[in-house]
BADRENFI-633594 format. One record per atom (N, C-alpha, C, CB): residue in one letter; chain; atom name; x, y, z. Coordinates in Angstrom, 1 decimal, padded with zeros to 4 digits, m for minus. Glycine has a CB too. Example, Ala and Ser with C-alpha at 12.3 -4.5 7.8 and 13.67 -1.06 7.14 Angstrom:
BEGIN
+------+-------+------+--------+--------+--------+
! rest ! kette ! atom !     xx !     yy !     zz !
+------+-------+------+--------+--------+--------+
!    A !     A !    N !  013.2 ! m005.7 !  007.8 !
!    A !     A !   CA !  012.3 ! m004.5 !  007.8 !
!    A !     A !    C !  013.2 ! m003.3 !  007.8 !
!    A !     A !   CB !  011.3 ! m004.5 !  009.0 !
!    S !     A !    N !  012.8 ! m002.2 !  007.1 !
!    S !     A !   CA !  013.7 ! m001.1 !  007.1 !
!    S !     A !    C !  012.9 !  000.0 !  007.9 !
!    S !     A !   CB !  014.1 ! m000.6 !  005.7 !
+------+-------+------+--------+--------+--------+
! end
This chain:
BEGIN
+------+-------+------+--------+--------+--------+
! rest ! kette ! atom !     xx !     yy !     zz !
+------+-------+------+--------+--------+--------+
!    X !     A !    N !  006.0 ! m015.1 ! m027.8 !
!    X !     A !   CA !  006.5 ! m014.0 ! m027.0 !
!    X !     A !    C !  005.6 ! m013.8 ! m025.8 !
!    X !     A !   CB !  006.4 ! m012.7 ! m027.9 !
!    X !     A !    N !  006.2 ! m013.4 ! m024.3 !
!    X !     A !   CA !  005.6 ! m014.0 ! m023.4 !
!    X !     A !    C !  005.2 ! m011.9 ! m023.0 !
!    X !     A !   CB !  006.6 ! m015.3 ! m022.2 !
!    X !     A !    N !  003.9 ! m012.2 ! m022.3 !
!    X !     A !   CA !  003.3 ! m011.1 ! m021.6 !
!    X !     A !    C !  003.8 ! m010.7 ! m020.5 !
!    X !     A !   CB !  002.1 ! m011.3 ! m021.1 !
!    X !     A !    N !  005.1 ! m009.7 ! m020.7 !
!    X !     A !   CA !  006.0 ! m008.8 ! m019.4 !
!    X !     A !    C !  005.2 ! m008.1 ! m019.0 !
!    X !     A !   CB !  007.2 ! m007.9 ! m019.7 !
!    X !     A !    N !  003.8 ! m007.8 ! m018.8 !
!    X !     A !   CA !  003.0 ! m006.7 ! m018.1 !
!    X !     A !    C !  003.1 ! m007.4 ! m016.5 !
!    X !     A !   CB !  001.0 ! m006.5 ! m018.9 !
!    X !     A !    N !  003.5 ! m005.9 ! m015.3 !
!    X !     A !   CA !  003.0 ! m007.0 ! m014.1 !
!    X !     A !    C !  001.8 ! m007.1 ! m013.2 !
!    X !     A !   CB !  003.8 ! m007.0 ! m013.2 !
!    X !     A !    N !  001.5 ! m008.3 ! m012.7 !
!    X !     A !   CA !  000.0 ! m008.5 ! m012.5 !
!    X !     A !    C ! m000.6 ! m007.3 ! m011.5 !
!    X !     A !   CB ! m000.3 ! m009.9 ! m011.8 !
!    X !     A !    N ! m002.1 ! m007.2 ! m011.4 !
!    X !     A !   CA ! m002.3 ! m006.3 ! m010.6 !
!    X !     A !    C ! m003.3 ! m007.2 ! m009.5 !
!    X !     A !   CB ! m003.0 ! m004.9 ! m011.4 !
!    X !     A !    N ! m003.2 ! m007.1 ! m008.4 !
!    X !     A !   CA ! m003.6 ! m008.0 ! m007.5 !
!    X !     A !    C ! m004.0 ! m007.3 ! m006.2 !
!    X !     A !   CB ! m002.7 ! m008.9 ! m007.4 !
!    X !     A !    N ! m005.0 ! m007.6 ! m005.7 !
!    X !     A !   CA ! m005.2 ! m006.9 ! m004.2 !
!    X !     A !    C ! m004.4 ! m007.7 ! m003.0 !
!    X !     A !   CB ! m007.0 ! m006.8 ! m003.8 !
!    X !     A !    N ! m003.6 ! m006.5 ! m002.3 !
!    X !     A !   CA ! m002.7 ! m007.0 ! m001.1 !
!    X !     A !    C ! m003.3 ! m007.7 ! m000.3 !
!    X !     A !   CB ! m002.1 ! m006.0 ! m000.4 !
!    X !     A !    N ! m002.6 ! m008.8 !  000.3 !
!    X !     A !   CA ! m003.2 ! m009.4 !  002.2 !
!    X !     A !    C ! m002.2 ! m009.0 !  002.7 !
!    X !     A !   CB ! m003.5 ! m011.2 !  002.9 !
!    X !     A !    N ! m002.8 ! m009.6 !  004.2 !
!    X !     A !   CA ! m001.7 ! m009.6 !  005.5 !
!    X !     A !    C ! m000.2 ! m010.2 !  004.7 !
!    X !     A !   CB ! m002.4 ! m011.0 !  006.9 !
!    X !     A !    N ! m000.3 ! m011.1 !  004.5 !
!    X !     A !   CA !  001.0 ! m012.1 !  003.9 !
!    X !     A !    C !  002.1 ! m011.0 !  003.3 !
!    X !     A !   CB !  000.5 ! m013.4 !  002.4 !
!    X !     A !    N !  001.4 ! m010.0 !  002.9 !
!    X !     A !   CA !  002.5 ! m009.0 !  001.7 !
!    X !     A !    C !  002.9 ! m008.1 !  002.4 !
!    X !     A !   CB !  001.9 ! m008.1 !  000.3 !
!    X !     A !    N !  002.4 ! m007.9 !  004.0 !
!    X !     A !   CA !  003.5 ! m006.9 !  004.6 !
!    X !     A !    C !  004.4 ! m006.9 !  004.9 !
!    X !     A !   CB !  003.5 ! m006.5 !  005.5 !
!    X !     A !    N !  005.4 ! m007.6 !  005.1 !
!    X !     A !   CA !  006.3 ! m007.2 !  005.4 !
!    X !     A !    C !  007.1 ! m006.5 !  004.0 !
!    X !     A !   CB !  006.9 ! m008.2 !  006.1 !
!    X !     A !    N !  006.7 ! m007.3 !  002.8 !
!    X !     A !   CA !  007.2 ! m006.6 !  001.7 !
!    X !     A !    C !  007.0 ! m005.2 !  000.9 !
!    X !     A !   CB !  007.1 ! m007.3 !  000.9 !
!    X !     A !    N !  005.6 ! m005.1 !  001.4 !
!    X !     A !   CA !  005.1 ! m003.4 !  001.7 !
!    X !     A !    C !  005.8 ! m003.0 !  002.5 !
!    X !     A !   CB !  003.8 ! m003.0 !  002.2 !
!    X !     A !    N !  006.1 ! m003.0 !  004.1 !
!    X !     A !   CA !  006.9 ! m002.2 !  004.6 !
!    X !     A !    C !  008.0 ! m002.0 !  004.4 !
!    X !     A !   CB !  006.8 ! m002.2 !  005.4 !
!    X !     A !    N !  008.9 ! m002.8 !  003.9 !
!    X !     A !   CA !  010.4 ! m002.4 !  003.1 !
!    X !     A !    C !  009.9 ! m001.6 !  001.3 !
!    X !     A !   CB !  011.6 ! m004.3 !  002.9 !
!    X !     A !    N !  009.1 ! m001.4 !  000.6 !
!    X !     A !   CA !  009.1 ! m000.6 ! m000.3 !
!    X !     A !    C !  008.0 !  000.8 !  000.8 !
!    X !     A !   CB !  008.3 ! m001.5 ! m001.8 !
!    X !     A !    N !  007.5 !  000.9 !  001.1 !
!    X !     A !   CA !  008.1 !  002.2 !  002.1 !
!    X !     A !    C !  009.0 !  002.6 !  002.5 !
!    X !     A !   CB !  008.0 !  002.3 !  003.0 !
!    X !     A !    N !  009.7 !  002.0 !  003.2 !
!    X !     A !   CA !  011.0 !  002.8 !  003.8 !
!    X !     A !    C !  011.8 !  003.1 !  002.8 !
!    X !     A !   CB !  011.9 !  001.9 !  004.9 !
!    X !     A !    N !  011.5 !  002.3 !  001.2 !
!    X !     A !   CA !  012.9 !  002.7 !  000.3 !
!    X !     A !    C !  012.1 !  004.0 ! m000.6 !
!    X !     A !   CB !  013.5 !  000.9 ! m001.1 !
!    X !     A !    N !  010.7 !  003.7 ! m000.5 !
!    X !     A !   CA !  009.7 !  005.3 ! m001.0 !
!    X !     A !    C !  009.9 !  006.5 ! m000.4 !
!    X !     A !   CB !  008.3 !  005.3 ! m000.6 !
!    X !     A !    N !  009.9 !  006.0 !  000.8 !
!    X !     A !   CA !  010.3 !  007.7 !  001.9 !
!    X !     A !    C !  011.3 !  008.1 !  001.8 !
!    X !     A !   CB !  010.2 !  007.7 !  003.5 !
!    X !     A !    N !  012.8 !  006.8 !  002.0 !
!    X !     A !   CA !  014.3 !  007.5 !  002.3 !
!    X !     A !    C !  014.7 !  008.2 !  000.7 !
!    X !     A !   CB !  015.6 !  006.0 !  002.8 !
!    X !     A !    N !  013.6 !  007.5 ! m000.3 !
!    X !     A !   CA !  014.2 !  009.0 ! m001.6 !
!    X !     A !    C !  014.0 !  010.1 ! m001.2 !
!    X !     A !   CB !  013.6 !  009.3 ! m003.0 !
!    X !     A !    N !  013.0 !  010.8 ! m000.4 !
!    X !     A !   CA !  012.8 !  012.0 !  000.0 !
!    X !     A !    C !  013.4 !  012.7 !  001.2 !
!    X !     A !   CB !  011.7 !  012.2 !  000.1 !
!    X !     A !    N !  014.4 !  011.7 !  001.6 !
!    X !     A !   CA !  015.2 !  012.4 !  002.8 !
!    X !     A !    C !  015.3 !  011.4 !  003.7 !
!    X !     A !   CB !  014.3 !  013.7 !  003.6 !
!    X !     A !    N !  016.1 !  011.5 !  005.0 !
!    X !     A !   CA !  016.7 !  010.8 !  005.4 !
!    X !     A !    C !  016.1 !  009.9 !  006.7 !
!    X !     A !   CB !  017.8 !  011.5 !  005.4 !
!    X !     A !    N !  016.4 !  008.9 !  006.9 !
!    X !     A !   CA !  015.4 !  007.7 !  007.7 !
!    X !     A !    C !  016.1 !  008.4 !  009.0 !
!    X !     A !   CB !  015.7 !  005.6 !  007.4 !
!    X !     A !    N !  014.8 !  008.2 !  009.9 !
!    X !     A !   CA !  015.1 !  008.7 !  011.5 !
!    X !     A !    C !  015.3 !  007.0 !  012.5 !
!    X !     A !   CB !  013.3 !  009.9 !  012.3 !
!    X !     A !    N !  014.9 !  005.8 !  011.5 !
!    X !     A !   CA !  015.1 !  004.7 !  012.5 !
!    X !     A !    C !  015.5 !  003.7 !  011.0 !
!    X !     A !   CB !  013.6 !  004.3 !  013.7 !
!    X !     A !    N !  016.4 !  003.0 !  011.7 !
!    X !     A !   CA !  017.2 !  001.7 !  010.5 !
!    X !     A !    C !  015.5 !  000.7 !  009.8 !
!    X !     A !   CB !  018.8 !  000.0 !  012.0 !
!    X !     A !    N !  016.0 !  000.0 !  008.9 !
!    X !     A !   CA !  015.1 !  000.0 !  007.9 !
!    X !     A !    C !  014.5 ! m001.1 !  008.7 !
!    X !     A !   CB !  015.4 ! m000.2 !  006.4 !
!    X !     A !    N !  015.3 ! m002.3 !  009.2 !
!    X !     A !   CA !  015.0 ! m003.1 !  010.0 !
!    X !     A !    C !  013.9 ! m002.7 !  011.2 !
!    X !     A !   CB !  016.2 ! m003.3 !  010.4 !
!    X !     A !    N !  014.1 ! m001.8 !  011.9 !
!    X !     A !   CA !  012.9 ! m001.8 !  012.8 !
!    X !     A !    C !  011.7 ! m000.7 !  012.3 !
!    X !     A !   CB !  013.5 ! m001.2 !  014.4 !
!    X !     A !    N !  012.0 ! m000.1 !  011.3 !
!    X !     A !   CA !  010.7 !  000.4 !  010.3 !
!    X !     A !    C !  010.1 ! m000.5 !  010.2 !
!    X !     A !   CB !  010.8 !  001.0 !  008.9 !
!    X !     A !    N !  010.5 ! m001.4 !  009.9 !
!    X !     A !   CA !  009.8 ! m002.6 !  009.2 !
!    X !     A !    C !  009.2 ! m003.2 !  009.7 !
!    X !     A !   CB !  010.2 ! m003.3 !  008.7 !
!    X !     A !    N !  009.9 ! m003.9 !  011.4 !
!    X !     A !   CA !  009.3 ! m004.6 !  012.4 !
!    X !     A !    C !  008.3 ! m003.9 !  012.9 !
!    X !     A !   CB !  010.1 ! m004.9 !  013.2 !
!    X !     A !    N !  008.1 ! m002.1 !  012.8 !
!    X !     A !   CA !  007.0 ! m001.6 !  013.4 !
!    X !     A !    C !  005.8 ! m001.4 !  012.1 !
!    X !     A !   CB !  007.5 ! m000.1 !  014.2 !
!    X !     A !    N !  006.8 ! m001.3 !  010.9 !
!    X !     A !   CA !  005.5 ! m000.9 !  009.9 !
!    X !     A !    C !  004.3 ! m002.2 !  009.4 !
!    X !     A !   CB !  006.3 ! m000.1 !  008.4 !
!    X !     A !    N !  005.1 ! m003.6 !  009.9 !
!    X !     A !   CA !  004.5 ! m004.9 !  009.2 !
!    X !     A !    C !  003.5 ! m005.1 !  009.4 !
!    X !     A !   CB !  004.9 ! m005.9 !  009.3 !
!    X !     A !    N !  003.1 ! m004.9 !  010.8 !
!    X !     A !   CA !  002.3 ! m005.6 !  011.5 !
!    X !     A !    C !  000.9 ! m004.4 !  011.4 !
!    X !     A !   CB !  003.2 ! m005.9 !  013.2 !
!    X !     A !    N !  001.2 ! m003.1 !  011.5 !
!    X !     A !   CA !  000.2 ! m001.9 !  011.6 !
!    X !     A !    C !  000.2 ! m002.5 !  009.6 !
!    X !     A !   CB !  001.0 !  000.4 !  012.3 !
!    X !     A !    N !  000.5 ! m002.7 !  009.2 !
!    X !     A !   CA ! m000.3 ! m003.1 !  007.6 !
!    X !     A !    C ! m001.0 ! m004.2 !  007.3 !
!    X !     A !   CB !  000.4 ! m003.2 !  006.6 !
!    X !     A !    N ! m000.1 ! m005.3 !  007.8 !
!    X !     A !   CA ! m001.1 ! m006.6 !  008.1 !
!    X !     A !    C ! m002.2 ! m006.0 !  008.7 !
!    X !     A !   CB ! m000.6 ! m007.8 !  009.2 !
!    X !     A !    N ! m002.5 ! m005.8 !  009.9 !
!    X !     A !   CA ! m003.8 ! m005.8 !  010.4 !
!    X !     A !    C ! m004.7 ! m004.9 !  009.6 !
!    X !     A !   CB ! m003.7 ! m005.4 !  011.9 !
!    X !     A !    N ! m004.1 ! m003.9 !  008.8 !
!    X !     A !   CA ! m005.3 ! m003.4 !  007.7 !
!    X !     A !    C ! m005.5 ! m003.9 !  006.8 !
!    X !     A !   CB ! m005.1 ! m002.3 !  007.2 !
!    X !     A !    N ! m004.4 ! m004.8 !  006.3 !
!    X !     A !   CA ! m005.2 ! m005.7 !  004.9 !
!    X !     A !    C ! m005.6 ! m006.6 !  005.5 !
!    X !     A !   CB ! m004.3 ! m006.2 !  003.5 !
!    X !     A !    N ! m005.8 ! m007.5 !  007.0 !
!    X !     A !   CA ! m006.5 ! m008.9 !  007.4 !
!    X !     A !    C ! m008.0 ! m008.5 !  007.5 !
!    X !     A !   CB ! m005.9 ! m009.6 !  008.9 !
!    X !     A !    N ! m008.5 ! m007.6 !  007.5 !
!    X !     A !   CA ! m010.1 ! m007.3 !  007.5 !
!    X !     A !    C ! m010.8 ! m006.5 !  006.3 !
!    X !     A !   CB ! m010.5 ! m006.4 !  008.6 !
!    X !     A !    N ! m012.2 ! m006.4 !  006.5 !
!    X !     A !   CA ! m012.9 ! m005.4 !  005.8 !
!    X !     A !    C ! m013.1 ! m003.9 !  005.9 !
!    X !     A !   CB ! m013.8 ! m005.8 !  005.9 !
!    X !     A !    N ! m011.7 ! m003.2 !  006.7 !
!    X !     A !   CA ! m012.3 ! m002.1 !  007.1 !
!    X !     A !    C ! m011.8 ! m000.9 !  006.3 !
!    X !     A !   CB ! m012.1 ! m001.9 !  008.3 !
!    X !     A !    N ! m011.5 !  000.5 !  006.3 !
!    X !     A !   CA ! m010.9 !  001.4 !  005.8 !
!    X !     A !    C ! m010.6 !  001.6 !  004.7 !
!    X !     A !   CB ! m010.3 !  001.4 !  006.2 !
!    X !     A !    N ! m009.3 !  000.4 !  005.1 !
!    X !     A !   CA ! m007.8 !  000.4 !  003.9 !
!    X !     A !    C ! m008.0 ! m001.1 !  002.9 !
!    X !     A !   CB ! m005.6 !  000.2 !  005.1 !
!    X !     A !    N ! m007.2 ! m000.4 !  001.7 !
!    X !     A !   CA ! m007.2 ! m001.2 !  000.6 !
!    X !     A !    C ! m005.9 ! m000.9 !  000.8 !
!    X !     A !   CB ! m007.9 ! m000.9 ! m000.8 !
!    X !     A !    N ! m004.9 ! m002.1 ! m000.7 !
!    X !     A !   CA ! m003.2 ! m002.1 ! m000.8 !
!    X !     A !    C ! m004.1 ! m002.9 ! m002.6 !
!    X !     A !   CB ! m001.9 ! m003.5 !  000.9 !
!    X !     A !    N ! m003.6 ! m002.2 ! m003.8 !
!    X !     A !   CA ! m002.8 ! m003.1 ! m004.7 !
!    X !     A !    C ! m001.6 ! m003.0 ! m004.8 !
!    X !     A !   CB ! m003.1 ! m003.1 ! m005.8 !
!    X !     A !    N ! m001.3 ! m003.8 ! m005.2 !
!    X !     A !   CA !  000.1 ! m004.5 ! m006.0 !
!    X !     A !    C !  000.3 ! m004.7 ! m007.1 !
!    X !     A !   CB !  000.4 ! m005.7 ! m005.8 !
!    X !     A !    N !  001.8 ! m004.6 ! m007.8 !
!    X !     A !   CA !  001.9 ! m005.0 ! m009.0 !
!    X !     A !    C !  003.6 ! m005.7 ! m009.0 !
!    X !     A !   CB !  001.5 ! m003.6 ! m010.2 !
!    X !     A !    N !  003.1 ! m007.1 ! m009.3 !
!    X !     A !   CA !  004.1 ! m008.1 ! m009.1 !
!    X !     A !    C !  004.4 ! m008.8 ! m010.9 !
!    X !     A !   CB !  003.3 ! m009.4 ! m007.9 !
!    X !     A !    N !  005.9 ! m009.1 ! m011.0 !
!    X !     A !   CA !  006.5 ! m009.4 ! m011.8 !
!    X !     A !    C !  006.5 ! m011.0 ! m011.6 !
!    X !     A !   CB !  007.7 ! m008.6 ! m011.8 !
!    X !     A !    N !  007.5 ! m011.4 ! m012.3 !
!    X !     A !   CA !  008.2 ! m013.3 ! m011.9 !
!    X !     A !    C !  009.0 ! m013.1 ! m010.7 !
!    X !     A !   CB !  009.5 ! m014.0 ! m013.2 !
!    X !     A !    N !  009.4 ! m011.6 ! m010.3 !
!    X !     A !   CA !  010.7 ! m011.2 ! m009.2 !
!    X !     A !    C !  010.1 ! m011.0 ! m008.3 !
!    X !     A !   CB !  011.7 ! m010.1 ! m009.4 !
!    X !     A !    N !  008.5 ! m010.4 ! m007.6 !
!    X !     A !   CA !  007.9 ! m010.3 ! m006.5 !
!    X !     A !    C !  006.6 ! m008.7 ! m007.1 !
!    X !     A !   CB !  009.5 ! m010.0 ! m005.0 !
!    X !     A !    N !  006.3 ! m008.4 ! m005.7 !
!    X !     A !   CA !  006.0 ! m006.6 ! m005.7 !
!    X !     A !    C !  007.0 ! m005.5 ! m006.4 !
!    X !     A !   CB !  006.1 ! m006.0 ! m004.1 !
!    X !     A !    N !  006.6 ! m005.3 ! m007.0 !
!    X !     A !   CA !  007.3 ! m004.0 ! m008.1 !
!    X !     A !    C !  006.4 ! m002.8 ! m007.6 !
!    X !     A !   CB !  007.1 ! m004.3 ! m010.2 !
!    X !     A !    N !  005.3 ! m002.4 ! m007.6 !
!    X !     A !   CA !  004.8 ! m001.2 ! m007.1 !
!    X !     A !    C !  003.5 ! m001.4 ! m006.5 !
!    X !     A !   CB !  004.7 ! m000.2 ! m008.1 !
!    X !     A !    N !  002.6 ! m000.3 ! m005.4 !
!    X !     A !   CA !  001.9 ! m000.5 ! m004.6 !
!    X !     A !    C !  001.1 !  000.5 ! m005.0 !
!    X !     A !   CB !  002.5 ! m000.6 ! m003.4 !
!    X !     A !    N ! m000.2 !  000.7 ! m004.5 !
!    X !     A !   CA ! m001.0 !  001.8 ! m004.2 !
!    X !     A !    C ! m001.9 !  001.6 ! m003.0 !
!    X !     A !   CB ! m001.8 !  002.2 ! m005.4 !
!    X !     A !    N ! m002.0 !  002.4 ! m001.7 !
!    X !     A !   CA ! m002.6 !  002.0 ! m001.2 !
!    X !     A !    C ! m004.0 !  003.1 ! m000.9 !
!    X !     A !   CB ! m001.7 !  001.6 ! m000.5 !
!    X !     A !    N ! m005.3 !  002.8 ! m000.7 !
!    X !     A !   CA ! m006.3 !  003.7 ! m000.4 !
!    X !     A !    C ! m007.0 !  003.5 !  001.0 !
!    X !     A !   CB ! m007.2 !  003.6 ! m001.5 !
!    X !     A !    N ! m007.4 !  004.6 !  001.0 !
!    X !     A !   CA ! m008.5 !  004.7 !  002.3 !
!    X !     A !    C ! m009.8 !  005.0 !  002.2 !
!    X !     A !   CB ! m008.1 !  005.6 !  003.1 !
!    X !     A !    N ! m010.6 !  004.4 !  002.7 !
!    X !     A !   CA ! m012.1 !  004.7 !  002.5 !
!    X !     A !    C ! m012.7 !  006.0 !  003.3 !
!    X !     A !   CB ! m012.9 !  003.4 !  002.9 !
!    X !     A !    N ! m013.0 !  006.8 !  003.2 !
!    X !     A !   CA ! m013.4 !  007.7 !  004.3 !
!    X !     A !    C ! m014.9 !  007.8 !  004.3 !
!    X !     A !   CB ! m012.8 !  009.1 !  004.2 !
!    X !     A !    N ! m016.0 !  007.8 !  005.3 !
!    X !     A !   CA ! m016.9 !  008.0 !  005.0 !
!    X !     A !    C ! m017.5 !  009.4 !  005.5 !
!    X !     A !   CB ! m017.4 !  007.1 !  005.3 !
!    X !     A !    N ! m018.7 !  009.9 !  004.9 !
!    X !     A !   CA ! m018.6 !  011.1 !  004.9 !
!    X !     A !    C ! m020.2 !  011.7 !  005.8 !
!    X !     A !   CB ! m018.5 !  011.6 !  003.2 !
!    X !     A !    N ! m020.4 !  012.5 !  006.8 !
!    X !     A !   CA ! m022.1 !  012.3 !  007.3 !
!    X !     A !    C ! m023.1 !  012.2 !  006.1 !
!    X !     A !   CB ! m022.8 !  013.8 !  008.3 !
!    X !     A !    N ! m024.3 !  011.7 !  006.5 !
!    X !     A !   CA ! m025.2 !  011.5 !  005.5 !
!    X !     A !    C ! m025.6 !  012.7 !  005.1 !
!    X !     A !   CB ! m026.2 !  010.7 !  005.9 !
!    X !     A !    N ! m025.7 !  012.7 !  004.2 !
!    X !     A !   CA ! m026.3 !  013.9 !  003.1 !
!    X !     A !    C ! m027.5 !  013.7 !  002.3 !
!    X !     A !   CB ! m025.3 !  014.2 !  002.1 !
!    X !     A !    N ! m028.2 !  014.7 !  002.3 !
!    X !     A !   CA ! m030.0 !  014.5 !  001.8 !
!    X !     A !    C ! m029.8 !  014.6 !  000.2 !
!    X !     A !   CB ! m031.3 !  016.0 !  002.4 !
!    X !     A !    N ! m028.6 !  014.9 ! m000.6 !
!    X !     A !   CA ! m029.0 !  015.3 ! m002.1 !
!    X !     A !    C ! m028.1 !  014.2 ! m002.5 !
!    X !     A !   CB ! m028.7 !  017.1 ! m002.7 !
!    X !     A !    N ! m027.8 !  014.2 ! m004.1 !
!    X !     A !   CA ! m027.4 !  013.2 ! m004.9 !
!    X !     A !    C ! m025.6 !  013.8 ! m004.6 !
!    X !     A !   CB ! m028.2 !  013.2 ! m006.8 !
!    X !     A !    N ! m025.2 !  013.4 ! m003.9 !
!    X !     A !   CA ! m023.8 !  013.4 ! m003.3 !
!    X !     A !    C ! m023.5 !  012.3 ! m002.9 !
!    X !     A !   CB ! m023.6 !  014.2 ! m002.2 !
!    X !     A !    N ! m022.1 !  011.9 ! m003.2 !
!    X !     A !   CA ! m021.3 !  010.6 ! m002.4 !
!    X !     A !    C ! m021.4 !  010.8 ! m001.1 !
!    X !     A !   CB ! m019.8 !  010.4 ! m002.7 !
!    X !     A !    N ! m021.6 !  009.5 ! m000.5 !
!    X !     A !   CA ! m021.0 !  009.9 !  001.4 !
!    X !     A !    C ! m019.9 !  009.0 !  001.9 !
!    X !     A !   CB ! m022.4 !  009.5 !  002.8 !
!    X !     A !    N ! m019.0 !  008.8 !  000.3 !
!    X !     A !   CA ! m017.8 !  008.2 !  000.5 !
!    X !     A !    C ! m017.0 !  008.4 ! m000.6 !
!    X !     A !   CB ! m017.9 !  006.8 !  000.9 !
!    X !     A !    N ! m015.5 !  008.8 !  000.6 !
!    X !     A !   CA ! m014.3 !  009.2 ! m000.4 !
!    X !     A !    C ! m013.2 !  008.1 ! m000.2 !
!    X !     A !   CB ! m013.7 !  010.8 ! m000.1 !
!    X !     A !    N ! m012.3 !  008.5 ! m001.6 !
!    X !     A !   CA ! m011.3 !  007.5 ! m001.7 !
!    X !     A !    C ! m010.5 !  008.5 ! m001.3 !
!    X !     A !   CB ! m011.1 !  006.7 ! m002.9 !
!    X !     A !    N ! m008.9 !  008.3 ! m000.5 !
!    X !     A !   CA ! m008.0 !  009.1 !  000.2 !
!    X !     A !    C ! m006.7 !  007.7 ! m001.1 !
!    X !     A !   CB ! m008.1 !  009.3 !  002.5 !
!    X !     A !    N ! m006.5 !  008.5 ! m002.2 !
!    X !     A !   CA ! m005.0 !  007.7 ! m002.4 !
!    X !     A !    C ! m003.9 !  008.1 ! m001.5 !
!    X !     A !   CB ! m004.4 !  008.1 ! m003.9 !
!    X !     A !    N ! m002.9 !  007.0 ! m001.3 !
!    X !     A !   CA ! m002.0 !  007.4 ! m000.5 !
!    X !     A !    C ! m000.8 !  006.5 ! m001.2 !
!    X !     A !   CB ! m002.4 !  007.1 !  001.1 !
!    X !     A !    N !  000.3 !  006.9 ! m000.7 !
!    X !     A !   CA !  001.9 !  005.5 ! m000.5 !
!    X !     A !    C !  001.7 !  004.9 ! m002.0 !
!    X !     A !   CB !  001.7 !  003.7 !  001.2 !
!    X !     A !    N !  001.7 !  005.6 ! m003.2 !
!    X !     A !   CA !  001.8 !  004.7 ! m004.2 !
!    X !     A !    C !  003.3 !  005.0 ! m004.7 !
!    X !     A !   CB !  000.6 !  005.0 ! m005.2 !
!    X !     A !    N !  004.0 !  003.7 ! m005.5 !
!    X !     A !   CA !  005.2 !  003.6 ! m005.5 !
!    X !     A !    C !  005.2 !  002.5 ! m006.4 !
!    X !     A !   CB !  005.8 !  003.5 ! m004.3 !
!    X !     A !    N !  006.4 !  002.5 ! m007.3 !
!    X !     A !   CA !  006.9 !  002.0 ! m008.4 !
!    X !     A !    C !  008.1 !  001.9 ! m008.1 !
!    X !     A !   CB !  006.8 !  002.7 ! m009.4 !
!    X !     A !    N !  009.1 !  000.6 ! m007.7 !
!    X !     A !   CA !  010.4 !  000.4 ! m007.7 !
!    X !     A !    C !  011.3 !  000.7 ! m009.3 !
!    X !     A !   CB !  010.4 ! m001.2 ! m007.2 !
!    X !     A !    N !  011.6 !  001.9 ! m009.2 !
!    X !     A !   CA !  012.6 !  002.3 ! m010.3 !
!    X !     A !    C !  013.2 !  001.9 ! m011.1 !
!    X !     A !   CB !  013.1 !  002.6 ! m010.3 !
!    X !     A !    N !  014.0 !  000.5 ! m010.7 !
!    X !     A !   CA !  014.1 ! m000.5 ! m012.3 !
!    X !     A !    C !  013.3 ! m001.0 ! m012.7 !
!    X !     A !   CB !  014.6 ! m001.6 ! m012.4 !
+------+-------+------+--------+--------+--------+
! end
């Protein structure tokens, strides 16, 4: 009996464009698209590549089946001014997490 769990993996550049089409299908459940999915996509691919091709900010996991990306979470790093007492001076901002419904 084979392990149907799906993997959990940290996103690159390579997985945008398939992030930006599970956005546009995340958002258009909550109402209606102001531009065709097609040029969402051509504008959203490239502003996500360039955040998952470095070390900065933003994080992207994934969770991929035998069939591709099934759901996302993506985070932001915020940093916070320095602070003199036993406080973090960095937050996590969850954002865009999503589970394709089948």
């Amino acid at each position: 009996m084979g392990d149907d769990r799906p993997r959990i993996r940290r996103a690159g550049p390579d997985d945008a464009p398939v992030l930006a089409r599970l956005r546009f299908a995340f958002r258009v459940e909550l109402g209606d698209a102001i531009e065709p999915e097609d040029a969402f996509v051509a504008r959203c691919a490239p502003w996500m590549a360039e955040r998952l091709s470095g070390d900065g900010p933003w994080r992207c996991w994934v969770a991929e089946d035998e069939g591709g990306i099934v759901g996302h979470a993506w985070v932001q790093l915020l940093e916070k001014v320095p602070n003199p007492v036993d406080e973090r001076e960095h937050h996590a901002y969850v954002t865009n997490c999503y589970v394709v419904p089948a």
